[in-house]
KELUMVO-119411 format. One record per atom (N, C-alpha, C, O): x, y, z; atom name. Coordinates in Angstrom, 3 decimals. Layout:
% residues N
<node><x>X</x><y>Y</y><z>Z</z><vexmi>CA</vexmi></node>
...
This chain:
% residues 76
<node><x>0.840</x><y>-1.183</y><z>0.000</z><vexmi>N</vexmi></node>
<node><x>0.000</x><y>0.000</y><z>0.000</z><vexmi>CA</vexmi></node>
<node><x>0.881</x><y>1.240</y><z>0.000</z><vexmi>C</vexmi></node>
<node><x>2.104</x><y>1.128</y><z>0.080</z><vexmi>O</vexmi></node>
<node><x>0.386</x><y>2.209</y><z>-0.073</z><vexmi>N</vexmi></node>
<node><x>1.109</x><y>3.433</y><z>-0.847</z><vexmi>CA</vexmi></node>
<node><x>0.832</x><y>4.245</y><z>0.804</z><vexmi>C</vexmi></node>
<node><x>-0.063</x><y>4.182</y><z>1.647</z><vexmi>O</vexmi></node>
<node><x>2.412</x><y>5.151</y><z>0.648</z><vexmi>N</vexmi></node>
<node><x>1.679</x><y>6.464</y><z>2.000</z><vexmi>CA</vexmi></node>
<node><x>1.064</x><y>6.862</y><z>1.949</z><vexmi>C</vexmi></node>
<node><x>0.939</x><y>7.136</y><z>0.755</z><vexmi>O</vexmi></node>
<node><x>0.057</x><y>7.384</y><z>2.652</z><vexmi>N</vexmi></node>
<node><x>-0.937</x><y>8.530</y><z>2.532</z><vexmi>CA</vexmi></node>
<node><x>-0.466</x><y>10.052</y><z>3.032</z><vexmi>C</vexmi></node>
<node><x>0.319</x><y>9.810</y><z>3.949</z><vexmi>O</vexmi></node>
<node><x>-0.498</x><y>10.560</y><z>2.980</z><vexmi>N</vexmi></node>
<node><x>-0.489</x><y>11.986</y><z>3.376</z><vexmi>CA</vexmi></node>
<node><x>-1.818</x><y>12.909</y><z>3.381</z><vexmi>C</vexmi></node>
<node><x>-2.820</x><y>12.823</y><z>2.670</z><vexmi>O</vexmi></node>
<node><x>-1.488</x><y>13.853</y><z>4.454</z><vexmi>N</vexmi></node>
<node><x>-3.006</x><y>14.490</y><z>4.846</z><vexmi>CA</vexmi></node>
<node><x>-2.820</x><y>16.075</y><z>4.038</z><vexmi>C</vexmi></node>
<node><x>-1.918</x><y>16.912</y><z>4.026</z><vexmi>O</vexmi></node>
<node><x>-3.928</x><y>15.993</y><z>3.513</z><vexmi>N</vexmi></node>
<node><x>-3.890</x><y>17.857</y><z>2.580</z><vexmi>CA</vexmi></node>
<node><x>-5.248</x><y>18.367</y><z>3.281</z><vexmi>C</vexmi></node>
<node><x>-6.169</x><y>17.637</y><z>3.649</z><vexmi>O</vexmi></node>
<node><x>-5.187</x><y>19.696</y><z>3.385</z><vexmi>N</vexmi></node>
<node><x>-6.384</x><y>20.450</y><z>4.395</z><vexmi>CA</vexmi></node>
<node><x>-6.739</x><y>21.188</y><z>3.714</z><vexmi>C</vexmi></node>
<node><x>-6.083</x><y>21.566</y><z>2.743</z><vexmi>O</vexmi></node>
<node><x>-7.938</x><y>21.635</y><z>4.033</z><vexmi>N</vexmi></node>
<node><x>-8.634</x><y>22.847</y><z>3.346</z><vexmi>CA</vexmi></node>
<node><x>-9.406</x><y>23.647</y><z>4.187</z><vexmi>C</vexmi></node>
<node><x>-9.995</x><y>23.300</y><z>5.211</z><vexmi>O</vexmi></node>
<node><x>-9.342</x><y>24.916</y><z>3.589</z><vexmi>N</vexmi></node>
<node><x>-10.564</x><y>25.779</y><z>4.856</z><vexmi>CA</vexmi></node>
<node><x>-11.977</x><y>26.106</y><z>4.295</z><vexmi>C</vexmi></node>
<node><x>-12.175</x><y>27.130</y><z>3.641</z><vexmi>O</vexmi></node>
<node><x>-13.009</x><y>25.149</y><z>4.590</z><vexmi>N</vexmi></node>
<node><x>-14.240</x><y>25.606</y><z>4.077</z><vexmi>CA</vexmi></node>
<node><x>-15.284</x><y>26.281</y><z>4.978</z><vexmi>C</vexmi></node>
<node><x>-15.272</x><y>26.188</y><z>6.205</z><vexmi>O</vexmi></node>
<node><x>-16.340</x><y>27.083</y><z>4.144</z><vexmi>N</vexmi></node>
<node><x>-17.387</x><y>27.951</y><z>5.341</z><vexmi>CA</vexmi></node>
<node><x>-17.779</x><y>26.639</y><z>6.343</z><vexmi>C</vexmi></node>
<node><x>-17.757</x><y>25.456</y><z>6.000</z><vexmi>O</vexmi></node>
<node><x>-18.092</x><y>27.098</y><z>7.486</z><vexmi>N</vexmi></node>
<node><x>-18.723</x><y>26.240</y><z>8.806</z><vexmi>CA</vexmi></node>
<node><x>-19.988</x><y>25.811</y><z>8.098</z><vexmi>C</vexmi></node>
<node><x>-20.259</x><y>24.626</y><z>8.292</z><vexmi>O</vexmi></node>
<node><x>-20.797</x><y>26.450</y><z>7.355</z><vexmi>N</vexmi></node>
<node><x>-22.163</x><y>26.639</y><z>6.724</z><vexmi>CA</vexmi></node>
<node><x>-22.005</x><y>25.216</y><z>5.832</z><vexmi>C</vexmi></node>
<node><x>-22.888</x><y>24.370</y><z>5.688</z><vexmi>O</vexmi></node>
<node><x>-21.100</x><y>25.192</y><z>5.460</z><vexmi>N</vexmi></node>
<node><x>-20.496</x><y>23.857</y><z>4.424</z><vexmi>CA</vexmi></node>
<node><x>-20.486</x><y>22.918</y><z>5.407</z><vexmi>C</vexmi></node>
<node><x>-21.490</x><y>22.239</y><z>5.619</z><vexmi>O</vexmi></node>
<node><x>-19.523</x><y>22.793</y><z>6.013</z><vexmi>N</vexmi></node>
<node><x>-19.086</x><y>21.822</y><z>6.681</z><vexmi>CA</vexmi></node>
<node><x>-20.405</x><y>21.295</y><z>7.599</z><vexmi>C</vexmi></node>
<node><x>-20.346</x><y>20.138</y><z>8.015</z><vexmi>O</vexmi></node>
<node><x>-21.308</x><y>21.914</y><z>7.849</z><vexmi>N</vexmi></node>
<node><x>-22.522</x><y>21.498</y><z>9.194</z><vexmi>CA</vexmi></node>
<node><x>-23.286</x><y>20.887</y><z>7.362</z><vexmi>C</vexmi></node>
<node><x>-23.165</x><y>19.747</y><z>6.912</z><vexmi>O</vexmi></node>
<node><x>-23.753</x><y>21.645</y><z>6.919</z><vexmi>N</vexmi></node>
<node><x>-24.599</x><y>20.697</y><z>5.246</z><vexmi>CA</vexmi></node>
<node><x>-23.661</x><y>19.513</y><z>5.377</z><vexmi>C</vexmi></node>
<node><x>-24.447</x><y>18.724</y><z>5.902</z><vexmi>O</vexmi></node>
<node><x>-22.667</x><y>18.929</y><z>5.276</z><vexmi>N</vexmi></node>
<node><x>-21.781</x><y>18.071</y><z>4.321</z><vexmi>CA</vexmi></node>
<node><x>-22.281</x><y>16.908</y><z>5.771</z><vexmi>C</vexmi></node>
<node><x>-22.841</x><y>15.820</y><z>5.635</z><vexmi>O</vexmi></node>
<node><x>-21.991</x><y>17.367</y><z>6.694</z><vexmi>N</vexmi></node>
<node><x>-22.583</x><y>16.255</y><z>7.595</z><vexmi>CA</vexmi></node>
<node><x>-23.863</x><y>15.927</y><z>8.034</z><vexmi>C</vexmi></node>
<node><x>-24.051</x><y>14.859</y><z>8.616</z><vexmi>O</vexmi></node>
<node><x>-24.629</x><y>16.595</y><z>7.859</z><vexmi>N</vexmi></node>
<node><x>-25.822</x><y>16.701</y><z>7.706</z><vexmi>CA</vexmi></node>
<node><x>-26.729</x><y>15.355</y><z>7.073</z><vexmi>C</vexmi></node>
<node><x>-27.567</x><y>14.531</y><z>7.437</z><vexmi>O</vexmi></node>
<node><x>-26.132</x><y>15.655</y><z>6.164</z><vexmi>N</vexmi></node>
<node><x>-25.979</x><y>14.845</y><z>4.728</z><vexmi>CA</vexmi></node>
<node><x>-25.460</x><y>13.601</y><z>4.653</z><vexmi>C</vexmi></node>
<node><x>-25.937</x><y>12.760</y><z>3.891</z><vexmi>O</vexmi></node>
<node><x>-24.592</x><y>13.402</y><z>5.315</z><vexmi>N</vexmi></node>
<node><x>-23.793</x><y>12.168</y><z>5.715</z><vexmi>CA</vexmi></node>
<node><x>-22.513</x><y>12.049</y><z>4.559</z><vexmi>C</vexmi></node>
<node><x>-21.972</x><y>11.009</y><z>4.183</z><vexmi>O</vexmi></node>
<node><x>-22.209</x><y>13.477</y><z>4.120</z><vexmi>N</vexmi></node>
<node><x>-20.791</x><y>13.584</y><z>2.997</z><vexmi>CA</vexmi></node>
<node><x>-19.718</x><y>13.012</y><z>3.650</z><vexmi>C</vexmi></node>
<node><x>-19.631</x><y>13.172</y><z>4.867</z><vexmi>O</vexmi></node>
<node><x>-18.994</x><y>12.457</y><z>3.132</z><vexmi>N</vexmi></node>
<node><x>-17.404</x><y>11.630</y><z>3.797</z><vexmi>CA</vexmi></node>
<node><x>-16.748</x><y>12.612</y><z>2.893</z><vexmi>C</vexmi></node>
<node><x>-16.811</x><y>12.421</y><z>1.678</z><vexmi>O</vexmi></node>
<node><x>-16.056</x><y>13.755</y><z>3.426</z><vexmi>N</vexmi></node>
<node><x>-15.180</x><y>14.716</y><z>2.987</z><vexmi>CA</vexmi></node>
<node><x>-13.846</x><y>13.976</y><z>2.282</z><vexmi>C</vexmi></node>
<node><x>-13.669</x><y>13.897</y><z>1.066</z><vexmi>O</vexmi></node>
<node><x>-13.206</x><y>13.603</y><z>3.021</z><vexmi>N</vexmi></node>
<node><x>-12.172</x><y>12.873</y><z>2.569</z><vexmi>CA</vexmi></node>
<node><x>-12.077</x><y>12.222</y><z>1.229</z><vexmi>C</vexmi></node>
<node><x>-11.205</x><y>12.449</y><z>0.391</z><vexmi>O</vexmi></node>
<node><x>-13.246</x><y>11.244</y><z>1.103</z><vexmi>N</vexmi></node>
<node><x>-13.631</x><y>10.290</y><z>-0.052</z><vexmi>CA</vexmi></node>
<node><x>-14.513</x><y>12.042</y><z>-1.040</z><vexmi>C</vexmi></node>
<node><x>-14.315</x><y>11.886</y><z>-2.245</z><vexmi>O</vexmi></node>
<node><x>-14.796</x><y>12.537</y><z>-0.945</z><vexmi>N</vexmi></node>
<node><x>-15.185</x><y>13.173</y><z>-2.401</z><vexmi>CA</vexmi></node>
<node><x>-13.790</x><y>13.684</y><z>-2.353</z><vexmi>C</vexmi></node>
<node><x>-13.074</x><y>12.866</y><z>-2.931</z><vexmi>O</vexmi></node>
<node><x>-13.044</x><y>14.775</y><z>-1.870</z><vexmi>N</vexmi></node>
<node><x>-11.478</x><y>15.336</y><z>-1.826</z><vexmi>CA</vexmi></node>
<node><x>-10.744</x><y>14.568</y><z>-2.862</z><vexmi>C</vexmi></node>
<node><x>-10.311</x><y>15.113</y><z>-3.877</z><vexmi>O</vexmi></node>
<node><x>-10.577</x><y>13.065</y><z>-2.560</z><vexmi>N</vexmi></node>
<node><x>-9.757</x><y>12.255</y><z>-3.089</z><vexmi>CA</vexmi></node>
<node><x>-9.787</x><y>11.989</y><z>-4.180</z><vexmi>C</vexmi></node>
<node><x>-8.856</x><y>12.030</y><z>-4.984</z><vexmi>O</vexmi></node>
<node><x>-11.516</x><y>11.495</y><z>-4.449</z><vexmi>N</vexmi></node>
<node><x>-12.192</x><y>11.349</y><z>-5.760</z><vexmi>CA</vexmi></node>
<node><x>-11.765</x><y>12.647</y><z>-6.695</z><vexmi>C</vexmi></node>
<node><x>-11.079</x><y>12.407</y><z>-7.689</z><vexmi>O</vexmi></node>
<node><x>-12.119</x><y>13.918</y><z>-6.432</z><vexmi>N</vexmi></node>
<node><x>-12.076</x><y>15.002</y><z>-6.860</z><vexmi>CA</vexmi></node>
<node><x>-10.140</x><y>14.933</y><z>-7.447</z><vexmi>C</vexmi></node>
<node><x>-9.769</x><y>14.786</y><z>-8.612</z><vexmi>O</vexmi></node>
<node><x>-9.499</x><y>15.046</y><z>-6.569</z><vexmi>N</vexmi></node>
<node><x>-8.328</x><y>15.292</y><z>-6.800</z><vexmi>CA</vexmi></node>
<node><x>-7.873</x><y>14.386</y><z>-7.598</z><vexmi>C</vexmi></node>
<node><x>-6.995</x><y>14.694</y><z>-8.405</z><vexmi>O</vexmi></node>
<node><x>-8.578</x><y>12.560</y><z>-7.510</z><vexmi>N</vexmi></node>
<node><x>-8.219</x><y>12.190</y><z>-8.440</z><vexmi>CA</vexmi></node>
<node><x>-8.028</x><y>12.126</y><z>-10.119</z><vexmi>C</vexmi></node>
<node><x>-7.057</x><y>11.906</y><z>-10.844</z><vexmi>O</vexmi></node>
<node><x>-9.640</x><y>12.471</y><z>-10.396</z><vexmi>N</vexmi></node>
<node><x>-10.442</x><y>12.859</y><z>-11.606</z><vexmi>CA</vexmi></node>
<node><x>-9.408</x><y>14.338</y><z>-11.707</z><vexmi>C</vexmi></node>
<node><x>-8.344</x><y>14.071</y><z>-12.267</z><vexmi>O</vexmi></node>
<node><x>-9.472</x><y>15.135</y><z>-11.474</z><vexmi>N</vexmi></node>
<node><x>-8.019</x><y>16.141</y><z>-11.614</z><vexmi>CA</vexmi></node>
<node><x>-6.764</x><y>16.270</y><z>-12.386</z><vexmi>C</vexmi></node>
<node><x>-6.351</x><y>16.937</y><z>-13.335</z><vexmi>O</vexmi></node>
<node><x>-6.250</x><y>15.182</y><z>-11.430</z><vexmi>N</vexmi></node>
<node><x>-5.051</x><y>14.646</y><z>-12.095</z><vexmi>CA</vexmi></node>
<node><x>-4.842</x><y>14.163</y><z>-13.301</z><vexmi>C</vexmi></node>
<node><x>-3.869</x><y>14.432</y><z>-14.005</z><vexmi>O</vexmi></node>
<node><x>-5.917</x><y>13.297</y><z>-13.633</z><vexmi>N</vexmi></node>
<node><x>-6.302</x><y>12.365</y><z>-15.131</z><vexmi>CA</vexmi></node>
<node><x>-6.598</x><y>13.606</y><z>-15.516</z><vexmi>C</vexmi></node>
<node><x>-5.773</x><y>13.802</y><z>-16.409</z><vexmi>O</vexmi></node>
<node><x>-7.366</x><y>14.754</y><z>-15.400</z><vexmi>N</vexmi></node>
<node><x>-7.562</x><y>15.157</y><z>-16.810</z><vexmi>CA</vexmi></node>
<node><x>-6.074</x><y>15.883</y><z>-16.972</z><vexmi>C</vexmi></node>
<node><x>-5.436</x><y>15.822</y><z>-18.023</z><vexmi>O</vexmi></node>
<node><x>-5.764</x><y>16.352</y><z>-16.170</z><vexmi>N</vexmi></node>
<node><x>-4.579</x><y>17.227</y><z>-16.678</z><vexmi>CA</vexmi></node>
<node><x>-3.200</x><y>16.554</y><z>-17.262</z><vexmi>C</vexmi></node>
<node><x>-2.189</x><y>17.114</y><z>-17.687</z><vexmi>O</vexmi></node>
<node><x>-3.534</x><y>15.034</y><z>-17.125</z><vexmi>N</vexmi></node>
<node><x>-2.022</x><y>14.329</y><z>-17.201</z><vexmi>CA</vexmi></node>
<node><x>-3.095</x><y>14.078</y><z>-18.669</z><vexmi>C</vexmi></node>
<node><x>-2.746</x><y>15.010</y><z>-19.393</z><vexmi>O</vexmi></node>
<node><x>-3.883</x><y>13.515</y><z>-19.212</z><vexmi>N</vexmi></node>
<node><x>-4.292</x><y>13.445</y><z>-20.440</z><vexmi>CA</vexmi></node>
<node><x>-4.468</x><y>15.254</y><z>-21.328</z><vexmi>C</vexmi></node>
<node><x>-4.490</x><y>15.436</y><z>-22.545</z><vexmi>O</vexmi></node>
<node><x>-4.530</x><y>15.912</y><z>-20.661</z><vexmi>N</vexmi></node>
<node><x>-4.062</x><y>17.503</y><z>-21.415</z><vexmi>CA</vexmi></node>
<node><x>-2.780</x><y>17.705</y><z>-21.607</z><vexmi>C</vexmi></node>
<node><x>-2.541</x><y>18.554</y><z>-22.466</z><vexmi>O</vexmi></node>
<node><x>-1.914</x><y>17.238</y><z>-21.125</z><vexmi>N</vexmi></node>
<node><x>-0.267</x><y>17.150</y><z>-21.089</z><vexmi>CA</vexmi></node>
<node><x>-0.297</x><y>16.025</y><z>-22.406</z><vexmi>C</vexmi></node>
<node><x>0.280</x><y>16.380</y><z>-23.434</z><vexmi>O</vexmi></node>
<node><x>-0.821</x><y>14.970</y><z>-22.383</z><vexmi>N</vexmi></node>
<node><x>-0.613</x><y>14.188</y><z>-23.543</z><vexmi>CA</vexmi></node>
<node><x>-1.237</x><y>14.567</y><z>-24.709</z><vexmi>C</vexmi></node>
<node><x>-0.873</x><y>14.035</y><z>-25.758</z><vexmi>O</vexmi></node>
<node><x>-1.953</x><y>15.242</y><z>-24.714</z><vexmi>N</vexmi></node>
<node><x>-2.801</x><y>15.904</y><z>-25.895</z><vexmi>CA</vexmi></node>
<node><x>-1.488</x><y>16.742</y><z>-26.687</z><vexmi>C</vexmi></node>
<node><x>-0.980</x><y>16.563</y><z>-27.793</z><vexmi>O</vexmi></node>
<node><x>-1.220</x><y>17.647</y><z>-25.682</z><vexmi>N</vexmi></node>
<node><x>-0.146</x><y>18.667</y><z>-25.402</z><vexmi>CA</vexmi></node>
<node><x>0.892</x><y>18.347</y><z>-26.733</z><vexmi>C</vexmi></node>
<node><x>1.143</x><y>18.821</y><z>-27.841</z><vexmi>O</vexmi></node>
<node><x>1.439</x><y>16.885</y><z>-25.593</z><vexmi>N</vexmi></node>
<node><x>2.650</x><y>16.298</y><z>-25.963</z><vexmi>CA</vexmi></node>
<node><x>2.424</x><y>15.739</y><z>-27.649</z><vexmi>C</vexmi></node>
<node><x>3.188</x><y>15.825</y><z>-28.610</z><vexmi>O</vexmi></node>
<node><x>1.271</x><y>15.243</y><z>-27.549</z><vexmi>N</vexmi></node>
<node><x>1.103</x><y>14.638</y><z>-29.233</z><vexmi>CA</vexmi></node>
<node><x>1.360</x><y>15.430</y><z>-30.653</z><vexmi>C</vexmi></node>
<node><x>2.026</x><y>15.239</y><z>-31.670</z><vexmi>O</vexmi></node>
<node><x>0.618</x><y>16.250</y><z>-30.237</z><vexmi>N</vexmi></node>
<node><x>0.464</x><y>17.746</y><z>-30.999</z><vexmi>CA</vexmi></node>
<node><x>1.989</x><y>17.938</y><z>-31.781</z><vexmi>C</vexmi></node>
<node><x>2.360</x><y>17.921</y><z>-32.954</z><vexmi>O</vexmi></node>
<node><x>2.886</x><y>18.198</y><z>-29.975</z><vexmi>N</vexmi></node>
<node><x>4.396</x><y>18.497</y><z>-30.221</z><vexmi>CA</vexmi></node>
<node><x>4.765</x><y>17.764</y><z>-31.320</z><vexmi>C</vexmi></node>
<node><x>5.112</x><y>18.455</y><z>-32.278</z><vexmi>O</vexmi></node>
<node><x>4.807</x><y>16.157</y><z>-31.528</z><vexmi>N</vexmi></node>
<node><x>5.109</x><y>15.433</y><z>-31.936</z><vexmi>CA</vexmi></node>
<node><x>4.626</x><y>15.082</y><z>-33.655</z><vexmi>C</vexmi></node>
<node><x>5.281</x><y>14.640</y><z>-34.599</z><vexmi>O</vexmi></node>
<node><x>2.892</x><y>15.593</y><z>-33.504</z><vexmi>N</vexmi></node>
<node><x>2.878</x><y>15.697</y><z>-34.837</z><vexmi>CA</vexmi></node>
<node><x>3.611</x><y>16.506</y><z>-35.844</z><vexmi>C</vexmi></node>
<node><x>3.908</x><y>16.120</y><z>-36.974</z><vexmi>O</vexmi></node>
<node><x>3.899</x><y>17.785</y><z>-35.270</z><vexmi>N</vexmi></node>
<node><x>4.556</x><y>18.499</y><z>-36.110</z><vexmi>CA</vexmi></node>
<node><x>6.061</x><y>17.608</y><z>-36.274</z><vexmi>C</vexmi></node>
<node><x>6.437</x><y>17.502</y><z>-37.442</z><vexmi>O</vexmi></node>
<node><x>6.677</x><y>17.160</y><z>-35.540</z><vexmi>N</vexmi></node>
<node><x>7.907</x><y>16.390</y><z>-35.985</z><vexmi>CA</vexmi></node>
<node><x>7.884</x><y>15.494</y><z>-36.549</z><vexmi>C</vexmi></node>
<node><x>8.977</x><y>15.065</y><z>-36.919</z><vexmi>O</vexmi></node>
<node><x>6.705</x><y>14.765</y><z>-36.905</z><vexmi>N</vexmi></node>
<node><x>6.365</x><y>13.564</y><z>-37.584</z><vexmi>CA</vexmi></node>
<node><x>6.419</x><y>13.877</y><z>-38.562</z><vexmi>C</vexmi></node>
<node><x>7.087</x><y>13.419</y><z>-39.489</z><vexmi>O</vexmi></node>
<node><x>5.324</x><y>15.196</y><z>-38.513</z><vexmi>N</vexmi></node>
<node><x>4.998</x><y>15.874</y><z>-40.107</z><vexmi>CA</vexmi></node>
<node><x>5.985</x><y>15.346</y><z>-41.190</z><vexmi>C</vexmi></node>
<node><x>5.754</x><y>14.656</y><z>-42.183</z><vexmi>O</vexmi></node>
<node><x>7.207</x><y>15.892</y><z>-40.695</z><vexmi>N</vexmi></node>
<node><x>9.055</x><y>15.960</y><z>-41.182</z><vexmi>CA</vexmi></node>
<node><x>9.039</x><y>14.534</y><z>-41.814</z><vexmi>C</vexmi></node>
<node><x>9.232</x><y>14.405</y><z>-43.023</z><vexmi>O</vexmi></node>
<node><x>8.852</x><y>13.656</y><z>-41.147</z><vexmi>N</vexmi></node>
<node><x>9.234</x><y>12.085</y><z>-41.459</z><vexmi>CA</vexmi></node>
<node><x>8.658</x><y>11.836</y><z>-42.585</z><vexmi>C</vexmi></node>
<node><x>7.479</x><y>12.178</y><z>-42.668</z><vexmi>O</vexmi></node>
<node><x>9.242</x><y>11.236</y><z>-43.666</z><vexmi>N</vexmi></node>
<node><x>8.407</x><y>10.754</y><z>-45.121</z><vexmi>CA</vexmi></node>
<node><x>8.287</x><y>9.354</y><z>-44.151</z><vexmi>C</vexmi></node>
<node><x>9.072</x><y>8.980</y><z>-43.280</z><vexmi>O</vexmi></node>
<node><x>6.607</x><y>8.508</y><z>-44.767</z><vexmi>N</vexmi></node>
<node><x>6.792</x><y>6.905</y><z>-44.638</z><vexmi>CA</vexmi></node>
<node><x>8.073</x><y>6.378</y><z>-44.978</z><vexmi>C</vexmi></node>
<node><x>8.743</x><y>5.670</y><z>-44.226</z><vexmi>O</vexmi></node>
<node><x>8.565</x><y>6.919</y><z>-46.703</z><vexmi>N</vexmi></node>
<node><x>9.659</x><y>5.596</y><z>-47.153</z><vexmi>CA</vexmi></node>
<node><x>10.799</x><y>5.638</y><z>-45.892</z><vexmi>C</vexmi></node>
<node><x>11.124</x><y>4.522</y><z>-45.488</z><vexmi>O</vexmi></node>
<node><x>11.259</x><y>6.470</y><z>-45.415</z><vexmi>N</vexmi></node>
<node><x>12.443</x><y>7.062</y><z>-44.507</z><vexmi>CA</vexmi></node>
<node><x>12.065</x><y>5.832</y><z>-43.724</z><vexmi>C</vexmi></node>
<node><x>12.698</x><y>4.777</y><z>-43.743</z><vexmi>O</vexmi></node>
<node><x>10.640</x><y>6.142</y><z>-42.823</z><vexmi>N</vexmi></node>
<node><x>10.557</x><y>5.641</y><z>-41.500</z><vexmi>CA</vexmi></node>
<node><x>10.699</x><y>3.465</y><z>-41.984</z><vexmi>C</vexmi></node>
<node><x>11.209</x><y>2.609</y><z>-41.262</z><vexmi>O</vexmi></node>
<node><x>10.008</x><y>3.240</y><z>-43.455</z><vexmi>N</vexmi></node>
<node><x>10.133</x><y>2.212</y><z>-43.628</z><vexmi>CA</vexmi></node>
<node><x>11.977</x><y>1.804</y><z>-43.599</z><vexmi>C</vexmi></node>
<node><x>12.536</x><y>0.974</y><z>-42.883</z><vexmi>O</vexmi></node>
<node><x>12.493</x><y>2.578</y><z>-44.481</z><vexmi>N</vexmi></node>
<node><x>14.017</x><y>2.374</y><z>-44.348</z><vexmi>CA</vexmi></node>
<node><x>14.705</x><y>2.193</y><z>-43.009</z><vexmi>C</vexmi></node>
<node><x>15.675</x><y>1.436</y><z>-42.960</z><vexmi>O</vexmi></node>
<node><x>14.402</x><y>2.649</y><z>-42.216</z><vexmi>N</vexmi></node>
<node><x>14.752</x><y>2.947</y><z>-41.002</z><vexmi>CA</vexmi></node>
<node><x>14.351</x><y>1.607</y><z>-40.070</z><vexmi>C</vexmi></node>
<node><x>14.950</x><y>1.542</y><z>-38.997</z><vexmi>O</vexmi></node>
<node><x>13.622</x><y>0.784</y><z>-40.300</z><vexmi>N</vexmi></node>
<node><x>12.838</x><y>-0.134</y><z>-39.904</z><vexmi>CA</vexmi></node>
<node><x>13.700</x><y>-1.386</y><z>-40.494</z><vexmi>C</vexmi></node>
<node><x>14.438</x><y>-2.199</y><z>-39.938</z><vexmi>O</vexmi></node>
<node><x>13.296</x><y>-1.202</y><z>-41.867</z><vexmi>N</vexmi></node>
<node><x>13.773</x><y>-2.400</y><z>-42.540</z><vexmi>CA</vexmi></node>
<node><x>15.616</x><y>-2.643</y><z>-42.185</z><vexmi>C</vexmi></node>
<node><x>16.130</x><y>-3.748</y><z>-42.358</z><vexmi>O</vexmi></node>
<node><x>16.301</x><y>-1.618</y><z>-41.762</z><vexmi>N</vexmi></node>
<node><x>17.593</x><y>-1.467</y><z>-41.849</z><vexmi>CA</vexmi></node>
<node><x>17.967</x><y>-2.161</y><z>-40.330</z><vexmi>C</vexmi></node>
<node><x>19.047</x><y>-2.724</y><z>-40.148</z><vexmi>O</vexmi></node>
<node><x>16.856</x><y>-2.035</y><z>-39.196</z><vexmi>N</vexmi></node>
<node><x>17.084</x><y>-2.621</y><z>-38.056</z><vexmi>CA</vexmi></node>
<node><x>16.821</x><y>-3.607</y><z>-38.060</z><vexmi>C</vexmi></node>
<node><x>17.271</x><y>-4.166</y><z>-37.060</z><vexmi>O</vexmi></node>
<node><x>16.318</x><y>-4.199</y><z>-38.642</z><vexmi>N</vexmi></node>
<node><x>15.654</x><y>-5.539</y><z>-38.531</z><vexmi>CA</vexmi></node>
<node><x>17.000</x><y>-6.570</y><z>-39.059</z><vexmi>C</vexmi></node>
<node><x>17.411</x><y>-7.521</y><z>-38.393</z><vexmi>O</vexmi></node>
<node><x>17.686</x><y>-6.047</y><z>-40.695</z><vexmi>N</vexmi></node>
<node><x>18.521</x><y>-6.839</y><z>-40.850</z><vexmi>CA</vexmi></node>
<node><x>19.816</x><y>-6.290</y><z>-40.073</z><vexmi>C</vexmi></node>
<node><x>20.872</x><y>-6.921</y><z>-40.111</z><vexmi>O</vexmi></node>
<node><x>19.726</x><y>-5.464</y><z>-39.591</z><vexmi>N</vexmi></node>
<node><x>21.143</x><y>-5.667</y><z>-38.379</z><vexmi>CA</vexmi></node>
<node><x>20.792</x><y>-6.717</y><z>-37.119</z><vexmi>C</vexmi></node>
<node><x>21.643</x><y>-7.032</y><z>-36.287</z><vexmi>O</vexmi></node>
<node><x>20.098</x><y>-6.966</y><z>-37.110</z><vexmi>N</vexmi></node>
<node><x>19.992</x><y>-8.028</y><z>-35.695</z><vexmi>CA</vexmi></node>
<node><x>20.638</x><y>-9.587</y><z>-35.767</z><vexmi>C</vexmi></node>
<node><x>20.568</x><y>-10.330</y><z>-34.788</z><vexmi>O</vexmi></node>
C-alpha cells in the first residue's frame, strides 16, 4: 500500500454542518475530486505532448521511416 499523506482545506462552517448533515465523507469526495483532476490534466499534457510530436512527424516521409525499420531488422 502506498503512504498517505493528509492535505487540508478551509471551508465555510455553513459547508461543513450541510456536508454532515448529509452524511458527505469529505475525505472520499477530496480524493475522488483530486483524483479525476489529475487524469484530466495528465491526459491535457498528452494531448499537449502529441500535438508536439505531430509536427515532428509531419518531417518524417513513410519511405524514410520504412528504411529505417527495414535497416534494423537486418542488423539483428
Amino acid at each position: 500500500m502506498s503512504r498517505l499523506v493528509t492535505v487540508s482545506a478551509k471551508i465555510p462552517e455553513k459547508l461543513r454542518r450541510r456536508m454532515y448533515e448529509l452524511g458527505i465523507e469529505p475525505s472520499k469526495v477530496i480524493r475522488r475530486a483530486l483524483e479525476e483532476e489529475v487524469r484530466r490534466r495528465e491526459w491535457e499534457l498528452l494531448k499537449e505532448r502529441g500535438e508536439a510530436m505531430r509536427h515532428i512527424l509531419k518531417k518524417l516521409s513513410v519511405e524514410r521511416a520504412v528504411e529505417s525499420i527495414r535497416g534494423d531488422r537486418e542488423g539483428r
